[in-house]
C-alpha positions in Angstrom: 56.6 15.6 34.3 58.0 14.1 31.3 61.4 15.8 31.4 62.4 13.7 28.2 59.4 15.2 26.0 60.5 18.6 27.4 64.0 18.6 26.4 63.1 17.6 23.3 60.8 20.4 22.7 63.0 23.1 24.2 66.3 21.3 21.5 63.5 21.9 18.9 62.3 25.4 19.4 66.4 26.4 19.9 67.4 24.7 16.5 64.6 26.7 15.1 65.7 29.4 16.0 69.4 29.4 15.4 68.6 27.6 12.0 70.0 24.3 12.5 66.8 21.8 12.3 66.6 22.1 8.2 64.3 23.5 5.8 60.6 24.2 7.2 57.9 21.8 7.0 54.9 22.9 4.3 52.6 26.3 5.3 50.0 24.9 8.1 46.1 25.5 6.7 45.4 25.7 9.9 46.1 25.5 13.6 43.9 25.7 17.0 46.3 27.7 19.7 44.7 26.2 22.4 45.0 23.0 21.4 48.2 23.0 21.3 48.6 24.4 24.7 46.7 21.6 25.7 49.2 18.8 24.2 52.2 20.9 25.6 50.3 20.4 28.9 49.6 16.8 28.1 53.2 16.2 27.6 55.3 17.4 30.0 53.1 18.2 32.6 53.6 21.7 33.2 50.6 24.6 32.6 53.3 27.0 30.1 56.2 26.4 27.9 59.2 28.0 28.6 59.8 31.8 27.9 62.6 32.2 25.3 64.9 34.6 25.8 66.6 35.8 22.5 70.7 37.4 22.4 72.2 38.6 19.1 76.3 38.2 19.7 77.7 40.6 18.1 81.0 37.7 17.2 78.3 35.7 15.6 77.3 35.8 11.9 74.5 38.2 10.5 71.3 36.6 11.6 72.0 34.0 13.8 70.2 34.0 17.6 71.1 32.7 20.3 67.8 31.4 21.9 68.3 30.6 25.9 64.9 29.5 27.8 63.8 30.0 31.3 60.1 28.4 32.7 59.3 31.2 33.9 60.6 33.9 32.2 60.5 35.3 29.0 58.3 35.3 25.7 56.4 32.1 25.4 57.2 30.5 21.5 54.0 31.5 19.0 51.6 28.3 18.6 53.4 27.3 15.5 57.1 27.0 16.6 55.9 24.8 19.7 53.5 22.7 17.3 56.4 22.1 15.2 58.8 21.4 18.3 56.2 18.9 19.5 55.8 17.0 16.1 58.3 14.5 16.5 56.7 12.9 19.4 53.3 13.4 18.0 54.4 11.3 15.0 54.9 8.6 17.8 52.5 8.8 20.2 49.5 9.5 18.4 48.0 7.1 16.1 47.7 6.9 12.5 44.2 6.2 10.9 44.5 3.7 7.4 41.0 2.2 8.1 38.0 2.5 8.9 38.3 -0.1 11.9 41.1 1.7 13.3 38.8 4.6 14.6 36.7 1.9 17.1 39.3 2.6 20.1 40.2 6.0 19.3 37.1 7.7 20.3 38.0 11.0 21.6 41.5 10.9 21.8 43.5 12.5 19.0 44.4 10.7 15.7 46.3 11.4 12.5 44.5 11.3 9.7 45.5 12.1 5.7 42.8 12.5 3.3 41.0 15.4 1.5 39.9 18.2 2.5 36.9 20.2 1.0 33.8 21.9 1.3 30.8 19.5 1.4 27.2 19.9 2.0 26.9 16.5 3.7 25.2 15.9 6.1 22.0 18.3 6.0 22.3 20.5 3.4 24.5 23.0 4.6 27.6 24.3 3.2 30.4 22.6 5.6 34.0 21.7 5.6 35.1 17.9 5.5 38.2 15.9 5.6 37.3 12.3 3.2 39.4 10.0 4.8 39.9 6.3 5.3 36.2 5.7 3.7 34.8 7.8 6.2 34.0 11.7 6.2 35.2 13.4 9.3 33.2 16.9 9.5 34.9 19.9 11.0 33.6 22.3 13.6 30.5 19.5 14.6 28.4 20.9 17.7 26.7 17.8 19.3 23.3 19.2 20.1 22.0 19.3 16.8 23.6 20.5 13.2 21.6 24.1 13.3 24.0 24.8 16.0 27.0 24.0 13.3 30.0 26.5 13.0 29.6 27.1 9.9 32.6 29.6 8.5 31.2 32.1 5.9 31.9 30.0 2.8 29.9 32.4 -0.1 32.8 33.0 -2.3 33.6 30.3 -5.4 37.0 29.6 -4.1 35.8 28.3 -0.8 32.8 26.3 -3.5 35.8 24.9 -4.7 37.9 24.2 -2.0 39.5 20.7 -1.9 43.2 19.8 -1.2 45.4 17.0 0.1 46.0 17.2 4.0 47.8 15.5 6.8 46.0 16.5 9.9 45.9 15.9 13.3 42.5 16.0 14.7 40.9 14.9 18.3 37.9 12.3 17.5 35.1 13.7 18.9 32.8 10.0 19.4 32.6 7.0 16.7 31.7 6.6 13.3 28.0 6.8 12.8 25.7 6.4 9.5 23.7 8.7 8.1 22.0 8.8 4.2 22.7 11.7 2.5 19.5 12.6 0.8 19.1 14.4 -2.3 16.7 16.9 -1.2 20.5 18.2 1.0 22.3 17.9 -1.9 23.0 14.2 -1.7 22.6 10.8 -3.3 20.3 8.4 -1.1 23.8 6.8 0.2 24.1 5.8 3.3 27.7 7.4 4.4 30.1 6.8 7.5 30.7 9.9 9.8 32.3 11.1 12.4 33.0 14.8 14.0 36.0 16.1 14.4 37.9 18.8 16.2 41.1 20.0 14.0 44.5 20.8 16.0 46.4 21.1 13.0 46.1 20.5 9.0 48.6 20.9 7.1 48.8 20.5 2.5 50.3 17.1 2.1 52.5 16.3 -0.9 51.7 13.3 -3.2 48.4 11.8 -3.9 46.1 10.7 -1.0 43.3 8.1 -2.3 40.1 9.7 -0.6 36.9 8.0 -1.1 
């Protein structure tokens, strides 16, 4: 078990809660629960994070906790409050994609990414969700078999027509880049462009300008 990444996590969640880590990071767009069970796994080795048990002093000021954790006891900490405990050593374990060439070794493993993300009706036609990044367009929700089999989420309002924003991301690369033209009869123009799927753990709206191609 990696008692280090633990401790970390559990100082994390506790600062959290008693208000001592700072100002929140920006609204998450999104976030898989079970994937971040998964990483919690990953990292320290054990099945469950630690139940937090929550006391109120009554000599301490007006809405401050006192957050005390057991392994096995208590309530387990929502999917958010763990993510953000485990960012820190995310942001140095997992790698960062800038290029195109950096995505050769990182063939399903995780990966952060920053780039744009949008509704697109690359690569058949359909109306799918996309993160542009690094030259290449990573589409979410891919199912291998074939792209009828595609989740598609109900996307038939303008707004989600119009989606696009700015997002940092951390996403598990689900193969390697592959080509594919994007004919015009789907919507597209005769390019050939470079693909991959992707699995999203967590996207979050990025401040500042990202170039997406």
């Amino acid at each position: 078990m990696h008692s280090n990444h633990l401790d970390l996590i559990v100082r994390r969640i506790q600062g959290r809660l008693n208000r001592e880590s700072g100002p929140l990071e920006p609204p998450l767009i999104y976030l898989d629960p079970e994937a971040v069970r998964h990483i919690y796994q990953e990292l320290t080795g054990l099945d469950e994070p630690p139940g937090i048990h929550v006391a109120l002093p009554e000599a301490e000021a007006p809405g401050r906790a006192e957050a005390r954790f057991g392994i096995e006891t208590g309530y387990r900490p929502p999917a958010r409050l763990l993510f953000e405990a485990m960012s820190p050593i995310l942001d140095e374990t997992v790698p960062r994609v800038d290029r195109p060439e950096d995505l050769h070794p990182l063939a399903y493993r995780y990966a952060r990414i920053f780039g744009r993300f949008q509704t697109t009706h690359f690569p058949d036609g359909g109306l799918n969700l996309e993160i542009s990044f690094a030259g290449v367009r990573g589409i979410l929700f891919y199912t291998k078999a074939f792209f009828s089999s595609m989740v598609r989420p109900l996307l038939g309002s303008d707004r989600f027509h119009s989606l696009g924003c700015q997002v940092e991301a951390l996403v598990y690369l689900h193969g390697r880049p592959q080509r594919t033209i994007f004919y015009h009869q789907s919507f597209g123009d005769d390019q050939e462009h470079v693909w991959l799927p992707l699995a999203p753990v967590a996207l979050r709206e990025a401040e500042g300008n990202i170039e997406s191609e």
